[in-house]
N, CA, C and O atoms as a Maestro MAE file, in Angstrom:
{
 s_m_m2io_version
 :::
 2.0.0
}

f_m_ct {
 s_m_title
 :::
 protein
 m_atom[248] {
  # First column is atom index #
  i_m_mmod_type
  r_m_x_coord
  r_m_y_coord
  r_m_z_coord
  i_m_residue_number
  s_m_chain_name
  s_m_pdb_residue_name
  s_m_pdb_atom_name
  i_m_atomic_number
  :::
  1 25 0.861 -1.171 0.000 1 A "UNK " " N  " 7
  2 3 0.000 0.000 0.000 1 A "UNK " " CA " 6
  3 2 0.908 1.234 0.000 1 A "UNK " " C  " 6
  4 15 1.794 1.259 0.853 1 A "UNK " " O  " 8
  5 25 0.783 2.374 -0.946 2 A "UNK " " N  " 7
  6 3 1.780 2.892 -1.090 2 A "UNK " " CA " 6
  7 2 0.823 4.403 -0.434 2 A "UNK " " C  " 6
  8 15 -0.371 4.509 -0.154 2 A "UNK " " O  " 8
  9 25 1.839 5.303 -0.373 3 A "UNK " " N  " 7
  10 3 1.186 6.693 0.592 3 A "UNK " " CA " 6
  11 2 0.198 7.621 -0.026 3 A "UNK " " C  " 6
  12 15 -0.228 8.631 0.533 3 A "UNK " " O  " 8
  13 25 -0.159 7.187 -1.287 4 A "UNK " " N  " 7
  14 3 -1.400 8.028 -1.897 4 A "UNK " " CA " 6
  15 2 -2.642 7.116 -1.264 4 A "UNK " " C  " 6
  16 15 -3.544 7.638 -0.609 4 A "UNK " " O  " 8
  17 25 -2.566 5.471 -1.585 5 A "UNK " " N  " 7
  18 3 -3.248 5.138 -0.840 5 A "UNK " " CA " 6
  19 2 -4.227 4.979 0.842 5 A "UNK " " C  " 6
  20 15 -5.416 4.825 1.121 5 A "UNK " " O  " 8
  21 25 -3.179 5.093 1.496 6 A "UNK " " N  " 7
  22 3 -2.983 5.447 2.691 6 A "UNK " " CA " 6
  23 2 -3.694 6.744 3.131 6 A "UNK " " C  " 6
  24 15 -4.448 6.891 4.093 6 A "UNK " " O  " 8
  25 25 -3.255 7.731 2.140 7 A "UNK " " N  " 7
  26 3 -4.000 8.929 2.545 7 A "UNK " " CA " 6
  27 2 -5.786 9.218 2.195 7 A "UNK " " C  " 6
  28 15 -6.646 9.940 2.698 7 A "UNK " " O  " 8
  29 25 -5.752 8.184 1.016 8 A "UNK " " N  " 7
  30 3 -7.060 7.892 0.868 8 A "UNK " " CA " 6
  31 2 -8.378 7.561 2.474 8 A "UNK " " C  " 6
  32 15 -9.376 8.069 2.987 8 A "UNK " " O  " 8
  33 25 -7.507 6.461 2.634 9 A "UNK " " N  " 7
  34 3 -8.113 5.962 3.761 9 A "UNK " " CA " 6
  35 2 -8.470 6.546 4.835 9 A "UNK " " C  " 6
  36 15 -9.544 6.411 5.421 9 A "UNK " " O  " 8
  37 25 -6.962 7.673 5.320 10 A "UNK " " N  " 7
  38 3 -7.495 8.335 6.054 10 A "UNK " " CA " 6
  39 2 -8.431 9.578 5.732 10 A "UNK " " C  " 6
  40 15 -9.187 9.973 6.620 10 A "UNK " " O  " 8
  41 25 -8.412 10.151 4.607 11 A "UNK " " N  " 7
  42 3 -9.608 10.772 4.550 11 A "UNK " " CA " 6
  43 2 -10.823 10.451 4.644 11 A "UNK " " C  " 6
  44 15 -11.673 11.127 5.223 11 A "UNK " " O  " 8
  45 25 -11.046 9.189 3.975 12 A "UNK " " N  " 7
  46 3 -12.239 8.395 4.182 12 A "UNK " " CA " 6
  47 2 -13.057 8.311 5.730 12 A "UNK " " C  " 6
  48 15 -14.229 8.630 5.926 12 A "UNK " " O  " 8
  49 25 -12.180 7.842 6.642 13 A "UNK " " N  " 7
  50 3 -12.447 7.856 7.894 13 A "UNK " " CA " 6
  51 2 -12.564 9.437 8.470 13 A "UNK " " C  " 6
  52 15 -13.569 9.858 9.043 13 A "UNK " " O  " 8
  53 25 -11.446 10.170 8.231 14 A "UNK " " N  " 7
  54 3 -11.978 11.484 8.232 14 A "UNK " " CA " 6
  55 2 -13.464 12.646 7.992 14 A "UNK " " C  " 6
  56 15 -14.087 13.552 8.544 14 A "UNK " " O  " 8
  57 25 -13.420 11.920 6.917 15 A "UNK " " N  " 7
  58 3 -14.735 12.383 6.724 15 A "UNK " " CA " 6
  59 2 -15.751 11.826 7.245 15 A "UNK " " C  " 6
  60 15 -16.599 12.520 7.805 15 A "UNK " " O  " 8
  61 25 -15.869 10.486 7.168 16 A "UNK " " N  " 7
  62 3 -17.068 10.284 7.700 16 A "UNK " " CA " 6
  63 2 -17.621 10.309 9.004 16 A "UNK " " C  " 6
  64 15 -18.804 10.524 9.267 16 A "UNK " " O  " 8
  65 25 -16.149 9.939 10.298 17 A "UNK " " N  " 7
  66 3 -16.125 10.769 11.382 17 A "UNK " " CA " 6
  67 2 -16.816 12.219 11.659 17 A "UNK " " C  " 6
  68 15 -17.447 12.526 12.670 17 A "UNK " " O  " 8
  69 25 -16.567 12.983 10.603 18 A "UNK " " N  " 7
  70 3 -16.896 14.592 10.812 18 A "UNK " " CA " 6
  71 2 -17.949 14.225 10.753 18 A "UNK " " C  " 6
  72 15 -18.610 14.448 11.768 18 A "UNK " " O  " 8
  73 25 -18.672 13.492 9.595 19 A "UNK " " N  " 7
  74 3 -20.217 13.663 9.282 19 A "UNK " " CA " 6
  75 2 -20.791 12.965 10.204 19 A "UNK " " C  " 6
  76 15 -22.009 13.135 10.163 19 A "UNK " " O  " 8
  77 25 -20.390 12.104 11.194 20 A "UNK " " N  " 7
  78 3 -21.206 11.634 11.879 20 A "UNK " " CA " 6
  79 2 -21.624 12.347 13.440 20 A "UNK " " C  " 6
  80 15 -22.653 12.502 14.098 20 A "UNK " " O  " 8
  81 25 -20.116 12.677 13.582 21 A "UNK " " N  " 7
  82 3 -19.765 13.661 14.700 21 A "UNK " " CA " 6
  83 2 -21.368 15.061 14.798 21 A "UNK " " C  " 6
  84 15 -22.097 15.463 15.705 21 A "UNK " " O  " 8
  85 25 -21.232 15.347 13.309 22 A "UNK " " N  " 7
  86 3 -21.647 16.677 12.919 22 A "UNK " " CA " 6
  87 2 -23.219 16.571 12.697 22 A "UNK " " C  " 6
  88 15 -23.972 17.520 12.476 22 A "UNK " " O  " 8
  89 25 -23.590 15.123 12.807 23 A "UNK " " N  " 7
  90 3 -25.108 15.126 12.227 23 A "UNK " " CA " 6
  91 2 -25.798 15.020 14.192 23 A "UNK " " C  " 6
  92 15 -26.662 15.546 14.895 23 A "UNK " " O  " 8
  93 25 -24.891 14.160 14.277 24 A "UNK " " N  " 7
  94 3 -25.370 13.923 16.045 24 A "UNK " " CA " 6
  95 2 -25.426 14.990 16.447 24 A "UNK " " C  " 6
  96 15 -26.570 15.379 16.681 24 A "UNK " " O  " 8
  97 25 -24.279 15.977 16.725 25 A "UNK " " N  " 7
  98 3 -24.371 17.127 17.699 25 A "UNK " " CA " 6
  99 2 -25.084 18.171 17.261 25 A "UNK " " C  " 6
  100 15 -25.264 19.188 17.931 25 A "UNK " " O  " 8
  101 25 -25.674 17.919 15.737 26 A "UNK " " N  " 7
  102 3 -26.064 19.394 15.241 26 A "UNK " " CA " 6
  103 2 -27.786 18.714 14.945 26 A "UNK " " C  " 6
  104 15 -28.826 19.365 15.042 26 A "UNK " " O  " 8
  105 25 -27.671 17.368 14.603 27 A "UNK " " N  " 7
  106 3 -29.307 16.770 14.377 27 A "UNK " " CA " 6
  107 2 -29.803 17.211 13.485 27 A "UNK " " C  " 6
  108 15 -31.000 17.442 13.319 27 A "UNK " " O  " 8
  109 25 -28.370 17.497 12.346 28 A "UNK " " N  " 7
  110 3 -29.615 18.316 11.114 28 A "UNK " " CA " 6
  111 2 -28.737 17.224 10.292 28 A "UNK " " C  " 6
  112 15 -27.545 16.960 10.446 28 A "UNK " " O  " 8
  113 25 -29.856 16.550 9.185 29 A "UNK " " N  " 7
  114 3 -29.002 15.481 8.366 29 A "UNK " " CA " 6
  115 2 -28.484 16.064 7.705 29 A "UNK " " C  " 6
  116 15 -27.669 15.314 7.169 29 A "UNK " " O  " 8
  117 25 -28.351 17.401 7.176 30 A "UNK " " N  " 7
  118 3 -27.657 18.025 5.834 30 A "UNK " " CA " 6
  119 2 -25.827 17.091 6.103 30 A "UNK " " C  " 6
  120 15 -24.919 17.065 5.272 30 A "UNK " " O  " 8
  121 25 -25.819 16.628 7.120 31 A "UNK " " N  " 7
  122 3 -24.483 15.691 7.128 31 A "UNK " " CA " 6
  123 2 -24.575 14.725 6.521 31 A "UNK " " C  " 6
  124 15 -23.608 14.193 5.975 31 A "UNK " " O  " 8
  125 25 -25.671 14.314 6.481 32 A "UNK " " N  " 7
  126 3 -25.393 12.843 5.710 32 A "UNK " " CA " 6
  127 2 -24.605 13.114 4.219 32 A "UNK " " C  " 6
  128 15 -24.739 12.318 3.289 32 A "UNK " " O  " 8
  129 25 -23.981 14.026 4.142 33 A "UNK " " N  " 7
  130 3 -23.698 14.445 2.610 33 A "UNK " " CA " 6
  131 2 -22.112 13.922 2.622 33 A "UNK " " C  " 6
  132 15 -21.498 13.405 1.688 33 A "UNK " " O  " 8
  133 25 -21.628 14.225 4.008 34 A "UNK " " N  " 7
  134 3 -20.509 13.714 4.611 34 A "UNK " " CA " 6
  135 2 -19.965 12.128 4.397 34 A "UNK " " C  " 6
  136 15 -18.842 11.671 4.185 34 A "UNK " " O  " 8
  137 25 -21.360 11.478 4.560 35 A "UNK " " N  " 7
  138 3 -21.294 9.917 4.737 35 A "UNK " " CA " 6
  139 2 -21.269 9.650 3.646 35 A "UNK " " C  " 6
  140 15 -20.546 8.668 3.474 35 A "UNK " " O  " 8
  141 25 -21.807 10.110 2.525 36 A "UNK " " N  " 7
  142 3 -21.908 9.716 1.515 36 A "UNK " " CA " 6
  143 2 -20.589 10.112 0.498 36 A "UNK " " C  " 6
  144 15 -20.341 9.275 -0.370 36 A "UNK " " O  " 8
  145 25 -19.639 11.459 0.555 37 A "UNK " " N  " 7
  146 3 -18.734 11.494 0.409 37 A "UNK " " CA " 6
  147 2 -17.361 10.880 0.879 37 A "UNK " " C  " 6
  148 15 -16.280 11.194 0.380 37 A "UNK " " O  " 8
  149 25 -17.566 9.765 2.122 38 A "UNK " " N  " 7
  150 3 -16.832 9.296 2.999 38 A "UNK " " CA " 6
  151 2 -16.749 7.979 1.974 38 A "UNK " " C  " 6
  152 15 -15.657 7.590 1.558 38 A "UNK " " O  " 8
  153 25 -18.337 7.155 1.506 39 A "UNK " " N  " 7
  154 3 -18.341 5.901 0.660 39 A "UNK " " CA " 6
  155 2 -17.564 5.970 -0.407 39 A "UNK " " C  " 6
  156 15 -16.693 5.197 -0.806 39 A "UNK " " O  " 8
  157 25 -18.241 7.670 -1.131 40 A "UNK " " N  " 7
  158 3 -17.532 7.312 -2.200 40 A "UNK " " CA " 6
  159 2 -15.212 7.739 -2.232 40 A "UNK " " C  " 6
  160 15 -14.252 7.252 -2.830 40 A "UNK " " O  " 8
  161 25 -15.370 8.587 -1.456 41 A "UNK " " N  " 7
  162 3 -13.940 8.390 -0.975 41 A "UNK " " CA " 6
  163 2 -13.325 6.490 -1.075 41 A "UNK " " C  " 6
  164 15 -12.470 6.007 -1.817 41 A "UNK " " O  " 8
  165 25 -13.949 6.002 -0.299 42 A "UNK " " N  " 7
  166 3 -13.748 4.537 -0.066 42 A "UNK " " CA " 6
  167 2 -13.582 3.632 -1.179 42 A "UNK " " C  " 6
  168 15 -12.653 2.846 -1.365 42 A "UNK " " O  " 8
  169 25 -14.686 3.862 -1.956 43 A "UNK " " N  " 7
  170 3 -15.330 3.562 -3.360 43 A "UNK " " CA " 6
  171 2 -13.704 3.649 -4.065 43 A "UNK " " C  " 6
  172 15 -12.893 2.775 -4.372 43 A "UNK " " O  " 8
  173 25 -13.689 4.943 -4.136 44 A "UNK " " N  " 7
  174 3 -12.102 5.590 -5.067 44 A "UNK " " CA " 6
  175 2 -10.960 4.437 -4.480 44 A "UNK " " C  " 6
  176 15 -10.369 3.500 -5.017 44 A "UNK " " O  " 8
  177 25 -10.968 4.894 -3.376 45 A "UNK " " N  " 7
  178 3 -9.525 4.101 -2.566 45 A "UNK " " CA " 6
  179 2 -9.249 2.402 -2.998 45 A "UNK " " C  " 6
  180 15 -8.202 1.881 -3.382 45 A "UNK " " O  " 8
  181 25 -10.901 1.649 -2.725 46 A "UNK " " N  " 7
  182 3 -10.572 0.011 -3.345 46 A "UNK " " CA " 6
  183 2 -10.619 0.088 -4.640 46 A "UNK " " C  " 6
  184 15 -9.997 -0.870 -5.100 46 A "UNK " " O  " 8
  185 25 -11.176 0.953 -5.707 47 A "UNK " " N  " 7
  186 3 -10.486 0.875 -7.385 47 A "UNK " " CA " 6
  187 2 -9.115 0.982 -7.459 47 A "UNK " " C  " 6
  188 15 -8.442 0.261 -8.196 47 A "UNK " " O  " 8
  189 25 -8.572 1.997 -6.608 48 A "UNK " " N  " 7
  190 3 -7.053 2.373 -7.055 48 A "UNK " " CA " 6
  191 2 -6.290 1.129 -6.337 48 A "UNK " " C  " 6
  192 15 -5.238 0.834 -6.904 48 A "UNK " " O  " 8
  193 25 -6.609 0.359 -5.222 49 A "UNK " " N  " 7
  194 3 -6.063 -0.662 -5.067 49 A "UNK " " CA " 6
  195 2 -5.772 -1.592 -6.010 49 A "UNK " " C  " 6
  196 15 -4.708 -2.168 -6.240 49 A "UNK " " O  " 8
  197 25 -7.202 -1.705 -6.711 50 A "UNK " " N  " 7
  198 3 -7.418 -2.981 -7.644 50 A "UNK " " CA " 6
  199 2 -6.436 -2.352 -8.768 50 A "UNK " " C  " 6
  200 15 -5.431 -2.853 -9.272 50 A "UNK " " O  " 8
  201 25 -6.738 -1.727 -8.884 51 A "UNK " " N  " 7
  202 3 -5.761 -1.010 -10.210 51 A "UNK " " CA " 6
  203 2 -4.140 -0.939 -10.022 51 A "UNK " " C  " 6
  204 15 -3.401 -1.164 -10.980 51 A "UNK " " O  " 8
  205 25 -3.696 -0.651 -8.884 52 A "UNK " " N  " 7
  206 3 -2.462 -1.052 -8.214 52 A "UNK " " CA " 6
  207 2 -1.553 -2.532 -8.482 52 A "UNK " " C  " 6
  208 15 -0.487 -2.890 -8.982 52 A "UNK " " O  " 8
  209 25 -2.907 -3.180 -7.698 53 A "UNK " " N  " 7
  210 3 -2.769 -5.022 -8.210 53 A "UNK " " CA " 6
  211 2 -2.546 -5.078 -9.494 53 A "UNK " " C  " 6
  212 15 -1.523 -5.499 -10.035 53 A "UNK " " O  " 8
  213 25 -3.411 -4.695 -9.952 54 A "UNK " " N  " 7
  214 3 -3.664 -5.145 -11.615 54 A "UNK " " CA " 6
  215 2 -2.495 -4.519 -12.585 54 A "UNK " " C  " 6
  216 15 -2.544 -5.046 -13.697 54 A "UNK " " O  " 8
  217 25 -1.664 -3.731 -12.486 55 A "UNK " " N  " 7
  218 3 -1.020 -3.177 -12.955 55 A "UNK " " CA " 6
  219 2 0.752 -3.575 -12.226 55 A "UNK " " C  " 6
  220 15 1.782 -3.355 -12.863 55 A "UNK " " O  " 8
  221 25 0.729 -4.068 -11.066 56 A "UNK " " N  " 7
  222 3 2.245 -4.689 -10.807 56 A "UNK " " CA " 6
  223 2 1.841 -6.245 -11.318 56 A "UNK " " C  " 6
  224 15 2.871 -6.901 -11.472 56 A "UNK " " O  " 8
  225 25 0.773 -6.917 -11.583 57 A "UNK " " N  " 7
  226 3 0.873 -8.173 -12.065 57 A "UNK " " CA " 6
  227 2 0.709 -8.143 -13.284 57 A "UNK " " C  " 6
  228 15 0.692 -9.274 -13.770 57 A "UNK " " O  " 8
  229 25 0.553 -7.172 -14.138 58 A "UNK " " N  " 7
  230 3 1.137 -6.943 -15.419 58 A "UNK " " CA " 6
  231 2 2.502 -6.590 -15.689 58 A "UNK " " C  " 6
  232 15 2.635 -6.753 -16.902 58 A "UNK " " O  " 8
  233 25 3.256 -6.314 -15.348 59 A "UNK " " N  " 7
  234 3 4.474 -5.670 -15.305 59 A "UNK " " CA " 6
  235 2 5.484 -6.536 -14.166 59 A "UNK " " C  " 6
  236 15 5.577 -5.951 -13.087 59 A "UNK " " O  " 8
  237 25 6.086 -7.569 -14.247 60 A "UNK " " N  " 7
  238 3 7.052 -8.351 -13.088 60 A "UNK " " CA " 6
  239 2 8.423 -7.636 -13.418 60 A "UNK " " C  " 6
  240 15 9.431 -8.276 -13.117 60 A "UNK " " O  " 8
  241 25 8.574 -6.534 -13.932 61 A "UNK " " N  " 7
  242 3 9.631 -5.938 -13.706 61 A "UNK " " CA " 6
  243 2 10.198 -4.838 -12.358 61 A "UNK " " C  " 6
  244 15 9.910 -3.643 -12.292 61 A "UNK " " O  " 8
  245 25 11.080 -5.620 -11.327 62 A "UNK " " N  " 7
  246 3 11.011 -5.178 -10.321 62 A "UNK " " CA " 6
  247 2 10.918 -3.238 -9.778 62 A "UNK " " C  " 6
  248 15 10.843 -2.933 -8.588 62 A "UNK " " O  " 8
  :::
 }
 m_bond[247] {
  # First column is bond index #
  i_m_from
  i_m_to
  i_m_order
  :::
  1 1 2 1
  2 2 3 1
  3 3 4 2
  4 3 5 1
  5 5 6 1
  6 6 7 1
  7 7 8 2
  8 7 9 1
  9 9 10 1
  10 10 11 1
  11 11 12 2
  12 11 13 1
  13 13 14 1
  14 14 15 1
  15 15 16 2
  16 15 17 1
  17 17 18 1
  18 18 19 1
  19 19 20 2
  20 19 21 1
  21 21 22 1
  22 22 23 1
  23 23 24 2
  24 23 25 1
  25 25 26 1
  26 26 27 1
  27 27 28 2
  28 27 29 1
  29 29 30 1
  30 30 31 1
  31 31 32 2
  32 31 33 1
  33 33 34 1
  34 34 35 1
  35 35 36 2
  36 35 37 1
  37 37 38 1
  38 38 39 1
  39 39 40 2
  40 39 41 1
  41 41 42 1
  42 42 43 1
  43 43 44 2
  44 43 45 1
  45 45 46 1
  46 46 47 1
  47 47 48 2
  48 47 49 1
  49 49 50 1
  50 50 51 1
  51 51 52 2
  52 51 53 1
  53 53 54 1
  54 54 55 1
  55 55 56 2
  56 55 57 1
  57 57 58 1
  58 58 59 1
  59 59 60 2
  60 59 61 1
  61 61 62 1
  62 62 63 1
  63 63 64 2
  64 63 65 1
  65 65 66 1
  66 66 67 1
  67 67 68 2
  68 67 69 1
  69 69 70 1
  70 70 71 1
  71 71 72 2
  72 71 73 1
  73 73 74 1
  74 74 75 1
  75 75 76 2
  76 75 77 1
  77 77 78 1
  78 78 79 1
  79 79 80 2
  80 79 81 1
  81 81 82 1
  82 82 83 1
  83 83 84 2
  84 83 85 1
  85 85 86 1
  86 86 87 1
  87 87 88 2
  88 87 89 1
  89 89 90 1
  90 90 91 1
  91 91 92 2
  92 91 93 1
  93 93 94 1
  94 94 95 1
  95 95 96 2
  96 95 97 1
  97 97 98 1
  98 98 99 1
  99 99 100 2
  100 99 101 1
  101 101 102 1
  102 102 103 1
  103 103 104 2
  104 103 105 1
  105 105 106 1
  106 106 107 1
  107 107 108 2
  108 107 109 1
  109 109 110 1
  110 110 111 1
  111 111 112 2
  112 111 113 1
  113 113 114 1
  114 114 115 1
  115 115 116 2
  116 115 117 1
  117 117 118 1
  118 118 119 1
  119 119 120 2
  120 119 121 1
  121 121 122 1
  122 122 123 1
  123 123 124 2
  124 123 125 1
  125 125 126 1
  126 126 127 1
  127 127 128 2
  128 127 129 1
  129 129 130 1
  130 130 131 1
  131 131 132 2
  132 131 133 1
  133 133 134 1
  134 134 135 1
  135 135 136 2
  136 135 137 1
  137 137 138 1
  138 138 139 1
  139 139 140 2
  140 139 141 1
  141 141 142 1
  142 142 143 1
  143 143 144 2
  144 143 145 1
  145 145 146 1
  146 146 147 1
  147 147 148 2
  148 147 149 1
  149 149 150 1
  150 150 151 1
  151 151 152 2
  152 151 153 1
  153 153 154 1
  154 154 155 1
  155 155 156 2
  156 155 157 1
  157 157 158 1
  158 158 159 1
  159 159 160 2
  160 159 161 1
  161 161 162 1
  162 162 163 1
  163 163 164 2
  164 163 165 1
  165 165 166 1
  166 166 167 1
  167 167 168 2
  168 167 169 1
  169 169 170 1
  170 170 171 1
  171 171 172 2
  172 171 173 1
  173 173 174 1
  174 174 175 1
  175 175 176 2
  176 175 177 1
  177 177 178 1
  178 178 179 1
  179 179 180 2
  180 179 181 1
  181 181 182 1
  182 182 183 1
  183 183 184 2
  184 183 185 1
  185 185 186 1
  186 186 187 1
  187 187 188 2
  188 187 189 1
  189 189 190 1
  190 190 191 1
  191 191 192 2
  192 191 193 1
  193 193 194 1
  194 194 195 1
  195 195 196 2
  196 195 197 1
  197 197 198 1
  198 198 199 1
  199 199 200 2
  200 199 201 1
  201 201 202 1
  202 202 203 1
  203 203 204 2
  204 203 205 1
  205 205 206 1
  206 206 207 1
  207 207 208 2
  208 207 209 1
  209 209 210 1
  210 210 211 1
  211 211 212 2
  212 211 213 1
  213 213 214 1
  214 214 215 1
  215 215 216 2
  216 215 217 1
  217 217 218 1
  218 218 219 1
  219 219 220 2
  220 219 221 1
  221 221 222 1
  222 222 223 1
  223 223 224 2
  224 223 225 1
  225 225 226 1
  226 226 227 1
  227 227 228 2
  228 227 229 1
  229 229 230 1
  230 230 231 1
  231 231 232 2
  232 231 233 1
  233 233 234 1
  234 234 235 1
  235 235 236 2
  236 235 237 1
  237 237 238 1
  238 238 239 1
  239 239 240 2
  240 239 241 1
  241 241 242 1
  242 242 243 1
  243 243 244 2
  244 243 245 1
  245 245 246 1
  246 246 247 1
  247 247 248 2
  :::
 }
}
């Protein structure tokens, strides 16, 4: 897992932390916009994995 990845993740959790943090204490769902930017954050992060994979097992040049 290399550090673009990584940073993915933690935004992911980042965000959706905020949005959850932010819907509880404030009780207005306009957060859920949070959660849903948190999935698709996530969404992004396991393509670029797969694409990661898929692209050093094309290429066995160290």
């Amino acid at each position: 897992m290399n550090g673009a990845l990584k940073a993915a993740w933690g935004l992911t959790a980042f965000v959706i932390v905020a949005g959850v943090v932010g819907w509880i204490a404030t009780g207005r769902p306009v957060f859920a916009v949070f959660l849903v930017l948190g999935v698709l954050t996530a969404v992004g992060a396991v393509l670029t994995g797969r694409a990661e994979r898929t692209a050093s097992k094309e290429d066995p040049t160290p």
